[in-house]
C-alpha positions as CSV (number, residue, x, y, z in Angstrom):
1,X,-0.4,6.0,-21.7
2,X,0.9,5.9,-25.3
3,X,1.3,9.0,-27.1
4,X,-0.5,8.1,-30.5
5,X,0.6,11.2,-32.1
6,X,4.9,11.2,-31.4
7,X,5.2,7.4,-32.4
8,X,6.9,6.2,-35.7
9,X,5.0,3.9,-38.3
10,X,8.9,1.6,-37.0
11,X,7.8,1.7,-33.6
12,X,4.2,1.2,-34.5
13,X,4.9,-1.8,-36.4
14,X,7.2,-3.2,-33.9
15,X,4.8,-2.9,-31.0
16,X,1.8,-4.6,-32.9
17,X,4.2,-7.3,-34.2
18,X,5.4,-8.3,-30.7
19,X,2.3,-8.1,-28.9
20,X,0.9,-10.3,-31.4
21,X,3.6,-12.7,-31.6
22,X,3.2,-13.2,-27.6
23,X,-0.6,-13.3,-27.9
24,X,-0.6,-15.7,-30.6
25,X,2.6,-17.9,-28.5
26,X,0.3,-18.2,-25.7
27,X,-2.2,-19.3,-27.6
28,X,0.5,-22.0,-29.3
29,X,0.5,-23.2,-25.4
30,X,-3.2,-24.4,-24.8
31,X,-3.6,-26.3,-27.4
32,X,-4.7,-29.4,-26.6
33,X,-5.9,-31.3,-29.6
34,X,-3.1,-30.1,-32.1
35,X,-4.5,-27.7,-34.4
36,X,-6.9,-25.0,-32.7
37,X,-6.0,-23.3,-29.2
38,X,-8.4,-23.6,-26.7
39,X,-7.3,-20.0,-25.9
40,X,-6.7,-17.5,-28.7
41,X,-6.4,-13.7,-27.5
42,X,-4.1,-12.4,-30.2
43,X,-7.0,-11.6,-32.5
44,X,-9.2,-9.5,-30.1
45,X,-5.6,-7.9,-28.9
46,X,-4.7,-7.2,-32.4
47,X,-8.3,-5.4,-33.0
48,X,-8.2,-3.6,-30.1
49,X,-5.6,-1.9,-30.3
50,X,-6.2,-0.9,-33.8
51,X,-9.5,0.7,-32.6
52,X,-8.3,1.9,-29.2
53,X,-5.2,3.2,-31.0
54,X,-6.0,4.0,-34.5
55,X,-2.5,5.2,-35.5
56,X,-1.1,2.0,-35.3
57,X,-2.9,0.9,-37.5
58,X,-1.1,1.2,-40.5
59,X,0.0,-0.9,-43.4
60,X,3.1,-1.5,-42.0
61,X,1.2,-2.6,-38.5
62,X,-1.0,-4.6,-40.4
63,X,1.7,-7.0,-42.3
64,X,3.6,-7.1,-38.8
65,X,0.4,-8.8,-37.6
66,X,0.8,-11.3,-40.0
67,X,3.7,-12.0,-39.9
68,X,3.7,-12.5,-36.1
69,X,0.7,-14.9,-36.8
70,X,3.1,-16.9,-39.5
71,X,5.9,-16.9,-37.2
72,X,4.0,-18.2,-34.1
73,X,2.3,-21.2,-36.5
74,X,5.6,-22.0,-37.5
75,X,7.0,-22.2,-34.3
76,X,3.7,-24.6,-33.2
77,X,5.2,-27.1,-36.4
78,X,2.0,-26.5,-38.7
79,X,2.7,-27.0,-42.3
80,X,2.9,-24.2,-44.7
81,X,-1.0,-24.5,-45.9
82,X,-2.3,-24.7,-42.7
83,X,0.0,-21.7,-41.2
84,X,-1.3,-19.6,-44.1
85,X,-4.9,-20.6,-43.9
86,X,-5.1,-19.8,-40.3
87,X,-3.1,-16.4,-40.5
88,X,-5.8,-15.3,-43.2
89,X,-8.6,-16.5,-41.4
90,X,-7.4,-14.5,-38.5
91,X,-6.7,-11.2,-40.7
92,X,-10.1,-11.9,-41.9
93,X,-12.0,-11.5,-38.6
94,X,-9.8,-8.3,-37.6
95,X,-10.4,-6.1,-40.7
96,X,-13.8,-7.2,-40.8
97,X,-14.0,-6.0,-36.7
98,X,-11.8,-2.8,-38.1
99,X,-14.0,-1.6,-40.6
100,X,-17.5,-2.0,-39.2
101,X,-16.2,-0.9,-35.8
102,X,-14.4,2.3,-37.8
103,X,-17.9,2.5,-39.7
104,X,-19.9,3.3,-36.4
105,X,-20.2,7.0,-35.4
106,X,-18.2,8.5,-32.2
107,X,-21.1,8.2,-29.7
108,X,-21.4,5.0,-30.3
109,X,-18.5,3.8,-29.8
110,X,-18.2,5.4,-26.6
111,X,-18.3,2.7,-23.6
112,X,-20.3,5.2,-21.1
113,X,-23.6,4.8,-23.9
114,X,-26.4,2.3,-23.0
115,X,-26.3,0.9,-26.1
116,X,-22.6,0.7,-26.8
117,X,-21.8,-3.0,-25.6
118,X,-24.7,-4.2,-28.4
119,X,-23.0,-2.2,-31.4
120,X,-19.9,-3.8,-30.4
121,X,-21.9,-7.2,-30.0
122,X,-22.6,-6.8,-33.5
123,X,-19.4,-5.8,-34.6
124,X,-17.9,-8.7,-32.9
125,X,-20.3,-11.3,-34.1
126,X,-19.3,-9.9,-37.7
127,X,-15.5,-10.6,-36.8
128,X,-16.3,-13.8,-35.8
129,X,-18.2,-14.7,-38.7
130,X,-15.5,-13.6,-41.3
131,X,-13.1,-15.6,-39.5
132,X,-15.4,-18.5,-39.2
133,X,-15.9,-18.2,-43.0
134,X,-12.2,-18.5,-43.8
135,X,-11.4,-21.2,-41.7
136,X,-13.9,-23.4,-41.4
137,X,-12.9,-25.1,-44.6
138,X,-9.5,-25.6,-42.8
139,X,-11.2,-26.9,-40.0
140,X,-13.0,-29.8,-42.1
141,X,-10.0,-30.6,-43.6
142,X,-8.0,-31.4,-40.8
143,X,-10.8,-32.7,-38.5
144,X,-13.2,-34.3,-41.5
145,X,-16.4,-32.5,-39.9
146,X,-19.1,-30.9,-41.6
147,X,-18.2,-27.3,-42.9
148,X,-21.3,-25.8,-40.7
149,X,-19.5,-27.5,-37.6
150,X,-16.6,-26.1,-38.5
151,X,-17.9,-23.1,-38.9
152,X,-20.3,-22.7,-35.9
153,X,-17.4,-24.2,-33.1
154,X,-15.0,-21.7,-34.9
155,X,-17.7,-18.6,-34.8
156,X,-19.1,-19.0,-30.9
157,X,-15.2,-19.5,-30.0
158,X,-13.8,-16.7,-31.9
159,X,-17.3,-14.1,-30.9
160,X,-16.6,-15.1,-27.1
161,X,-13.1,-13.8,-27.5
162,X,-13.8,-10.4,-28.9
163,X,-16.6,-9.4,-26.9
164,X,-15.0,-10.3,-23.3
165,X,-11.3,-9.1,-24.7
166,X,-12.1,-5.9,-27.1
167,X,-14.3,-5.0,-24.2
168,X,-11.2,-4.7,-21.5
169,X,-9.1,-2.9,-24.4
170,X,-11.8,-0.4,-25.1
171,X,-12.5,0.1,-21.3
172,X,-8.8,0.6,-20.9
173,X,-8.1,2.4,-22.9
174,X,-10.9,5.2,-22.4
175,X,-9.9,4.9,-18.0
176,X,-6.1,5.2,-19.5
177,X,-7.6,8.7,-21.0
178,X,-9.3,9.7,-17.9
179,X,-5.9,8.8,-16.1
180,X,-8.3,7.0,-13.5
181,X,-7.2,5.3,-10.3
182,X,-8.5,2.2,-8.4
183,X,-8.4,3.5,-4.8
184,X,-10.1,0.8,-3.2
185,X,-8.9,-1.6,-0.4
186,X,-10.0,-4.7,1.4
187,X,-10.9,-2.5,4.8
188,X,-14.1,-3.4,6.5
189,X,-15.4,-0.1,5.3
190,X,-15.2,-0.9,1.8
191,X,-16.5,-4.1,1.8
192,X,-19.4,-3.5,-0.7
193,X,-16.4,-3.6,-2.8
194,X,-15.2,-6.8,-2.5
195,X,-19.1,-8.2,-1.7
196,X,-19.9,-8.6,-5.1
197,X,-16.4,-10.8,-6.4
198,X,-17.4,-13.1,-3.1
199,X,-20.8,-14.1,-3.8
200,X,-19.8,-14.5,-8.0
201,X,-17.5,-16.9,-6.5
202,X,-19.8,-18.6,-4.4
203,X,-22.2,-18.7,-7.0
204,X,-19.5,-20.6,-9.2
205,X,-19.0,-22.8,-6.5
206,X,-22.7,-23.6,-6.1
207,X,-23.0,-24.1,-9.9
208,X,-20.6,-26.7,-9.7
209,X,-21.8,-28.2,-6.8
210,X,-25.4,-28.5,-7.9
211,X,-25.2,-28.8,-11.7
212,X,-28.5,-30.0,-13.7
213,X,-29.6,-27.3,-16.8
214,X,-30.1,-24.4,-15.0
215,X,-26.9,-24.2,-13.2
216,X,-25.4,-21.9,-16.0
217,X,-27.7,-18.8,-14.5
218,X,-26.5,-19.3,-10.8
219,X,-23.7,-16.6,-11.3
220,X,-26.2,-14.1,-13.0
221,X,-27.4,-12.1,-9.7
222,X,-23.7,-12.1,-8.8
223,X,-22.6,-10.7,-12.5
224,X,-25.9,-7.8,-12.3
225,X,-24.2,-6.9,-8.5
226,X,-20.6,-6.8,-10.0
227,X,-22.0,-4.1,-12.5
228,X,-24.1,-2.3,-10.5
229,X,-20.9,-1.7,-8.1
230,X,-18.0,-1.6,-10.3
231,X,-17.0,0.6,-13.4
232,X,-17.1,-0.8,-16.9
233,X,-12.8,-1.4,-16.8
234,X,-12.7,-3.3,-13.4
235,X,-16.4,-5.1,-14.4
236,X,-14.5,-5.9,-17.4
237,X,-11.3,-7.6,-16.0
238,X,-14.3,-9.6,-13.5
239,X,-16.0,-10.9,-17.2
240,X,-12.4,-11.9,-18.7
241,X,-11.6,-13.3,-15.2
242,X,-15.3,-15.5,-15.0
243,X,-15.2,-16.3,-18.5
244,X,-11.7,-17.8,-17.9
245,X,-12.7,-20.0,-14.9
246,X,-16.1,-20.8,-16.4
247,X,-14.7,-22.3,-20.1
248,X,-11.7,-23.9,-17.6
249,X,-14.7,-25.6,-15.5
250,X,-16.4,-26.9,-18.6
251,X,-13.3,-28.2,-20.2
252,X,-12.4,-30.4,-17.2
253,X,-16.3,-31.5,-17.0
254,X,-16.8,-29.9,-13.6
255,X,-19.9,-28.4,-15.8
256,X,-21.9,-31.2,-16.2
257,X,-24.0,-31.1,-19.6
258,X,-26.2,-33.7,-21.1
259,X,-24.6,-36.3,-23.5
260,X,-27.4,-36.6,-25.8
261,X,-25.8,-34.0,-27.6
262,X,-22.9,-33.7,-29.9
263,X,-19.9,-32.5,-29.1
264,X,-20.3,-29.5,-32.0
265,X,-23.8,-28.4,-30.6
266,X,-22.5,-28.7,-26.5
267,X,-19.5,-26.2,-27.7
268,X,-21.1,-24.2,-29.8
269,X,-24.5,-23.5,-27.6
270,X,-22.1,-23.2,-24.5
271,X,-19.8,-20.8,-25.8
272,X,-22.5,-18.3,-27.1
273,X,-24.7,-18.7,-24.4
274,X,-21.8,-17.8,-21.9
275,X,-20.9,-14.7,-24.3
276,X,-24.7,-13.6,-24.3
277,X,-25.1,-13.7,-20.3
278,X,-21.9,-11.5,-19.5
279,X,-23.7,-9.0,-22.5
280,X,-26.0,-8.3,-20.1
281,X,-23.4,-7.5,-16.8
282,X,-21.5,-5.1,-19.1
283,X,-24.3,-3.4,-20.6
284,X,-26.0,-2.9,-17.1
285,X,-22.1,-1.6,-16.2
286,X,-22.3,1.1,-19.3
287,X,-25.4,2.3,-18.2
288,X,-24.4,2.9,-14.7
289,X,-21.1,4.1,-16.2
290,X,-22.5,6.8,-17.7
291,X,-25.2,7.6,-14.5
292,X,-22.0,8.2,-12.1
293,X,-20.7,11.0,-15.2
294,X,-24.0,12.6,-14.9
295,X,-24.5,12.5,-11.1
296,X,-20.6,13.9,-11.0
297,X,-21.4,16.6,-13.3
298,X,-24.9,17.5,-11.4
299,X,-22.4,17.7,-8.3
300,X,-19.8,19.6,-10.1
301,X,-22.5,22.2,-11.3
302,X,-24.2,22.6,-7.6
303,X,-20.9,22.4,-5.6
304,X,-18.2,24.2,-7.6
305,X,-19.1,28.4,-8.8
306,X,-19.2,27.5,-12.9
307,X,-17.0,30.6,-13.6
308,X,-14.1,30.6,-11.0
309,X,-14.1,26.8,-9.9
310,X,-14.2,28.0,-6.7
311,X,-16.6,26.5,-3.9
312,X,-20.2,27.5,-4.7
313,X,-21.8,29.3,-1.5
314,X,-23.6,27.0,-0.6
315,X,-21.2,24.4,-0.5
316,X,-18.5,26.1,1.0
317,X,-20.9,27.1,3.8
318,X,-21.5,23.3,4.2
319,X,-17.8,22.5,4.3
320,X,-16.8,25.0,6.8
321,X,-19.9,24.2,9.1
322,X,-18.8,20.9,9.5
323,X,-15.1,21.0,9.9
324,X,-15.8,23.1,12.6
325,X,-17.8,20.5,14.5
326,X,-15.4,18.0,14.0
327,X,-13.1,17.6,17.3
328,X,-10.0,19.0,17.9
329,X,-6.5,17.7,19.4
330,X,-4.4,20.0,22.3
331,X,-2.2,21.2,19.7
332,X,-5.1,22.9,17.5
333,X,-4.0,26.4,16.4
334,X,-7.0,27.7,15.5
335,X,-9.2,28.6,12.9
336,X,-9.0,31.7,10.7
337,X,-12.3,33.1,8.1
338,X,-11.3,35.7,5.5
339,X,-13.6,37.8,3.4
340,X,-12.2,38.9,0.0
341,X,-13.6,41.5,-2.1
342,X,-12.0,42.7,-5.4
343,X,-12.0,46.8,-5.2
344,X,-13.5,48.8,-7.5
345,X,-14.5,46.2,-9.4
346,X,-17.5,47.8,-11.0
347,X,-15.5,50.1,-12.6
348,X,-13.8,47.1,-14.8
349,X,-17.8,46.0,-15.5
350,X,-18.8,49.3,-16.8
351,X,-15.9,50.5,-18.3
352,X,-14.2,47.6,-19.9
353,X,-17.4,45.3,-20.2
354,X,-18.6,42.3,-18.3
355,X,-16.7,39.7,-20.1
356,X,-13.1,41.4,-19.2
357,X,-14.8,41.2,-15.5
358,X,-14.9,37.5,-16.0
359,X,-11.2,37.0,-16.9
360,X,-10.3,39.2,-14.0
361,X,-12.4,36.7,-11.9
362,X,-11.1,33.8,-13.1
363,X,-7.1,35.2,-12.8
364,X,-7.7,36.6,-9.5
365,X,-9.3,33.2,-8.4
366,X,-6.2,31.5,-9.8
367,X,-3.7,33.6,-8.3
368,X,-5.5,32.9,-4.9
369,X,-6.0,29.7,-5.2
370,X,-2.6,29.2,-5.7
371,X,-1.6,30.3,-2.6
372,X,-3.9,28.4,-0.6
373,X,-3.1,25.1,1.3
374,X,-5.1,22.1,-0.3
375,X,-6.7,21.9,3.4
376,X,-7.8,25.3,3.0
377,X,-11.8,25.7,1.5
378,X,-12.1,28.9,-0.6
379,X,-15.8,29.8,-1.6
380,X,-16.8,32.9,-4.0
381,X,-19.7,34.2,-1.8
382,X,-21.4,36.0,-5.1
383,X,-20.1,39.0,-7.2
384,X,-16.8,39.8,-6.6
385,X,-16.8,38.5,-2.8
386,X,-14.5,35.2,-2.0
387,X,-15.0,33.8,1.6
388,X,-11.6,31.5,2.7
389,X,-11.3,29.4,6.1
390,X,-8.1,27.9,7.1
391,X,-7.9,25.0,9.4
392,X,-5.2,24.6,12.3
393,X,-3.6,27.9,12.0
394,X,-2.2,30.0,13.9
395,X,-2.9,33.8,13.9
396,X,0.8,35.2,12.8
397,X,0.1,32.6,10.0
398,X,-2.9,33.8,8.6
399,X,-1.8,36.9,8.7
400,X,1.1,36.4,7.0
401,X,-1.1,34.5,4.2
402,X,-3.5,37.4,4.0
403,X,-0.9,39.4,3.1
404,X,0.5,37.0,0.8
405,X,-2.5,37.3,-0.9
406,X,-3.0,40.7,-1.0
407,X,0.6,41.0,-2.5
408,X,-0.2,38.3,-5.0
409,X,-3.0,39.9,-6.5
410,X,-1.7,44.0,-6.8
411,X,1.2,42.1,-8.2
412,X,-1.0,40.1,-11.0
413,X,-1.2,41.5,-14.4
414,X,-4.3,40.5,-16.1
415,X,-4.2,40.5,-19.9
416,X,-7.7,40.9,-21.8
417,X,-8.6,39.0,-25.1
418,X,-8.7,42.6,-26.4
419,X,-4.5,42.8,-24.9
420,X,-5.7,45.1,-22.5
421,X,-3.5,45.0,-19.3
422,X,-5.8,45.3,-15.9
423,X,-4.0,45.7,-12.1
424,X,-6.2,44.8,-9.8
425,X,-6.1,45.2,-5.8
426,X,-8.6,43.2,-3.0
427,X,-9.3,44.0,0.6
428,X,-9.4,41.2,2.7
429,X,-11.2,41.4,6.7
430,X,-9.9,38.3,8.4
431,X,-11.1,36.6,12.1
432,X,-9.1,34.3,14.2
433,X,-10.2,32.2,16.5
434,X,-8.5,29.5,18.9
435,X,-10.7,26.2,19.8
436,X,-12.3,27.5,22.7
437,X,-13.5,30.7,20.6
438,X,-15.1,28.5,17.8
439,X,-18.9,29.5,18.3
440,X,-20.0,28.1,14.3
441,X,-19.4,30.0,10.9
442,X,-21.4,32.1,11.2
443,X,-20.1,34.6,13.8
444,X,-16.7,34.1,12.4
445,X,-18.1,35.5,9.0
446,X,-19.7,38.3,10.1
447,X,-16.4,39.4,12.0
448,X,-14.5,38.8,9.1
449,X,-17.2,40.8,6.7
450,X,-17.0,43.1,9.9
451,X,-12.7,44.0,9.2
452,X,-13.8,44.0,5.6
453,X,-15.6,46.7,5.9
454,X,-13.0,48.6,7.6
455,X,-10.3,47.6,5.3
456,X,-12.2,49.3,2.7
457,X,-13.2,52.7,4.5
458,X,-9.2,52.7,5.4
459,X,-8.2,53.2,1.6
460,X,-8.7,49.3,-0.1
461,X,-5.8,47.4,-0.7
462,X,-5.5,46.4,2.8
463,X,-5.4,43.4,5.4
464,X,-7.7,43.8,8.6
465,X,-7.7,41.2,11.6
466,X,-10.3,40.7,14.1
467,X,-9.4,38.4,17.1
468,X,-12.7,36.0,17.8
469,X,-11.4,36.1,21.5
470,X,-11.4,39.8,22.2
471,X,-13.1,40.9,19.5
472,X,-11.0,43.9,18.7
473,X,-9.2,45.1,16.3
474,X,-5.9,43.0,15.7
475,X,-3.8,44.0,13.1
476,X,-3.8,46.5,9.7
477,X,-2.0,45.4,6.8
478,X,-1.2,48.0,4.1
């Protein structure tokens, strides 16, 4: 992800002037009829990343834009009056994008709010509508149309573009910030993934197939699916992906529409009826957006202890329970359950007040934590308790981490707010038990709370191991 903060207003420039120079050169490509591409992203690039990335836009930024939009004209063979009308019709659109978008207030412009795809509606209508404004003088010029023709082809083309392309850049950008990964595959357990681009495409294929008015809605249960199932950056590449194949489809006629009308009304009414039904899609893709954030952060609060980030009880009881039951292999080592109790910790409490307590929960967690293997589940059990269960272990090992762990934190020096320095030692009772001694959790626990007990009558600071087997007494650490 780009750093906003370490680059130059040299660099800045340089990157908005060459990703507008390529935008606008592929847009110099698909044009069919001379003058107007039939494909124009450099705009909504250029605006997006101005807003995704608002330290690029500076002045310097903003006359590389133009002159990567007078370079790529020239390049296409347009005169000098028509490369410069064009350039400021599309600087128009994008300041007028800029400022309303910049104008809005931080929630809503984020892209997990309900409402966020219709602010940004709005806003891109507005962009449009500048740029319309500007150029569709140019357009009756060179094509002898009505200046409302002009204007509404120029408008329903330009408000397509930055609603389906500022809302990939936005969406980007925000899963570039949350350093998110796509982790799905085409496996037969994740089909529900790949169910939803299947029956859009189908539905694309029946549209064609069966044309008459109503055709244009086949692909709208297949859109609603899309966003129900995918977040609002991969729902977005689907829209830019539809709404490429869909304009294609209607260029070569394969979208049959009624003659009767002209060719200015048939553009225009297509073009903004296909932007207003993918509004829908993405806005139904916000919404459920931000309903996975709050179902992850209800999960978060019930499964992870808020103060350590440890397991909650609860959860780690869960966890354990059911790794247990899962089958085992010949070569299974075993399983081993600690129980880890900070000593005199009450002493910290009353002497040093609660909230020094907290840091030396929170440190002590960390150290521990640290040590663990990521296989390992590590609960806090309430107070200062902490229940750990390794998997496939064997019993030298967990001893050898127990004590690891009892070194770590008589080792850890824990610094108050206050710059108080607090040592802090833990007992630790541990159980060990090969597959054919696993009996459930519970049993293990109380054996392990079991060698607690006698770690702390035996001074503190100390490692004792049951064995599940024999149920004796297997080792003292000190």
């Amino acid at each position: 992800m780009m750093r906003e903060r370490t680059i130059g207003p040299l660099l800045a420039a340089g990157v908005v002037g060459l990703a507008v120079f390529a935008a606008a050169m592929f847009g110099v490509l698909t044009r069919p009829f001379g003058l107007l591409a039939e494909s124009w992203p450099a705009n909504a690039l250029l605006l997006g990343l101005f807003i995704a990335f608002p330290t690029l836009a500076r002045p310097g930024s903003w006359l590389a834009a133009g002159a990567a939009y007078l370079l790529a004209d020239g390049l296409a063979g347009d005169t000098l009056l028509v490369n410069v009308w064009l350039t400021a019709a599309n600087m128009a659109g994008v300041a007028t994008g800029y400022v309303l978008y910049r104008a809005m207030g931080a929630e809503r412009r984020r892209m997990d709010q309900a409402s966020a795809m219709l602010y940004l509606f709005v806003v891109c209508a507005c962009a449009a509508g500048a740029a319309a404004l500007v150029g569709s003088g140019l357009s009756t010029m060179m094509f002898n149309r009505p200046a409302w023709a002009g204007f509404a082809v120029w408008f329903s083309t330009e408000c397509n573009r930055y609603v389906i392309l500022l809302t990939v850049c936005l969406a980007g950008q925000r899963w570039l910030g949350e350093r998110r990964r796509l982790s799905w595959t085409l496996g037969w357990r994740h089909v529900r993934h790949v169910g939803p681009l299947l029956t859009l495409a189908l539905s694309v294929g029946l549209m064609v197939l069966l044309g008459g008015p109503g055709a244009i809605a086949f692909p709208v249960p297949a859109l609603l699916w899309c966003a129900l199932a995918y977040p609002i950056f991969p729902m977005s590449l689907v829209v830019v992906a539809f709404n490429t194949a869909i304009t294609t489809l209607q260029v070569e006629g394969l979208i049959v529409i009624p003659h009767v009308y002209s060719h200015t009304l048939v553009t225009t009414s297509f073009r903004l009826g296909l932007t207003l039904m993918v509004l829908g899609p993405l806005t139904v893709s916000t919404i459920m957006e931000r309903q996975r954030q709050l179902i992850a952060q209800l999960h978060r609060a019930v499964a992870w202890d808020s103060l350590t980030s440890a397991l909650a009880r609860r959860t780690y009881l869960e966890l354990s329970e059911e790794a247990l039951l899962r089958p085992t292999s010949a070569s299974f080592k075993g399983v081993a359950v600690m129980m880890l109790d900070l000593d005199l910790f009450k002493q910290i409490n009353d002497g040093m007040g609660h909230f020094a307590g907290d840091v030396v929960l929170v440190e002590v967690t960390r150290a521990i934590a640290g040590e663990l293997r990521h296989t390992d589940l590590f609960g806090r059990m309430g107070g200062e308790e902490f229940a750990v269960t390794l998997f496939d272990i064997a019993p030298q090992d967990a001893r050898s981490l127990a004590e690891r762990l009892r070194h770590r934190v008589e080792t850890l020096e824990i610094t108050t707010d206050g710059g108080a320095a607090i040592f802090v030692t833990i007992s630790i009772g541990m159980v060990h038990a090969s597959g054919h001694g696993l009996t459930g959790l519970r049993p293990l626990l109380a054996a392990a709370d079991a060698a607690l007990y006698l770690a702390k009558a035996g001074g503190r600071n100390k490692v004792v191991m049951f064995d599940a087997e024999s149920n004796s007494e297997a080792d003292v650490c000190a």
